[in-house]
C-alpha positions, 0 to 999 in steps of 0.5 A, a space after each residue: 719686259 718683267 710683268 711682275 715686281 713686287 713693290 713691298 707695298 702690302 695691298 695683297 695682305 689686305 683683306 679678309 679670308 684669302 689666305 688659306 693654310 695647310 698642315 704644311 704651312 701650319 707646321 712651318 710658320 709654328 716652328 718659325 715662331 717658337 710656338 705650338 701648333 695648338 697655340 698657332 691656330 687659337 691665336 693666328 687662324 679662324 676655320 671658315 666653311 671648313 677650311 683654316 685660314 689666318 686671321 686679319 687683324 681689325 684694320 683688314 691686313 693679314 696678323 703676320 703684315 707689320 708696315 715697316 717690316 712687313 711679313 713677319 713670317 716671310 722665310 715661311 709664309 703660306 702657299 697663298 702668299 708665295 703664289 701670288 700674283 701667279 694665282 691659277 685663276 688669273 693664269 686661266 683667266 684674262 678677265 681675273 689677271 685684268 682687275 688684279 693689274 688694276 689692284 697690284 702696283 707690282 705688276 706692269 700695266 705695259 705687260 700683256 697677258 702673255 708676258 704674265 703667262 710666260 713669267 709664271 712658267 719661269 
């Protein structure tokens, strides 16, 4: 049973400050978009208790979410987005996995969490 397939429908570039960035993801989604790395940050990122996130738009979705096309820097998105939905914290945690079942279309409310666990170690 596949607890996780990813459904292309957006709910996880919803929302404000998740997605955190790093000088690797910087450098990358930079040079992906032809642009500088000053240019990325003034125009893409918002630095939040000291930390470089990317900005979501006024409509609460991620600048880079397009809704027919979706991520518009998928070869080269962030470490967050890639993640997903194997996120450390709904590995470790029951609880967390449960209500991210309840938000996530793409993955299996028929899986149990040791079906997630083993697919992530897959």
């Amino acid at each position: 049973m596949k607890a996780f397939e990813c459904k292309r429908c957006g709910d996880c570039c919803y929302g404000e400050g998740g997605i955190l960035v790093d000088k690797d993801d910087v450098e990358g989604i930079a040079a992906f978009l032809g642009i500088s790395q000053a240019f990325f940050f003034l125009w893409y990122c918002e630095i939040r208790n000291g930390k470089t996130r990317v900005r979501t738009r006024r409509d609460g979705y991620c600048v880079f979410f397009d809704r027919s096309s979706l991520c518009l820097i998928h070869p080269v998105k962030p470490a967050p987005c890639r993640e997903w939905p194997f996120y450390p914290a709904l590995l470790k945690d029951r609880e967390n996995w449960e209500m991210a079942k309840d938000a996530c279309p793409g993955i299996n409310p028929d899986a149990s969490f040791d079906d997630f666990l083993r697919e992530a170690q897959e």
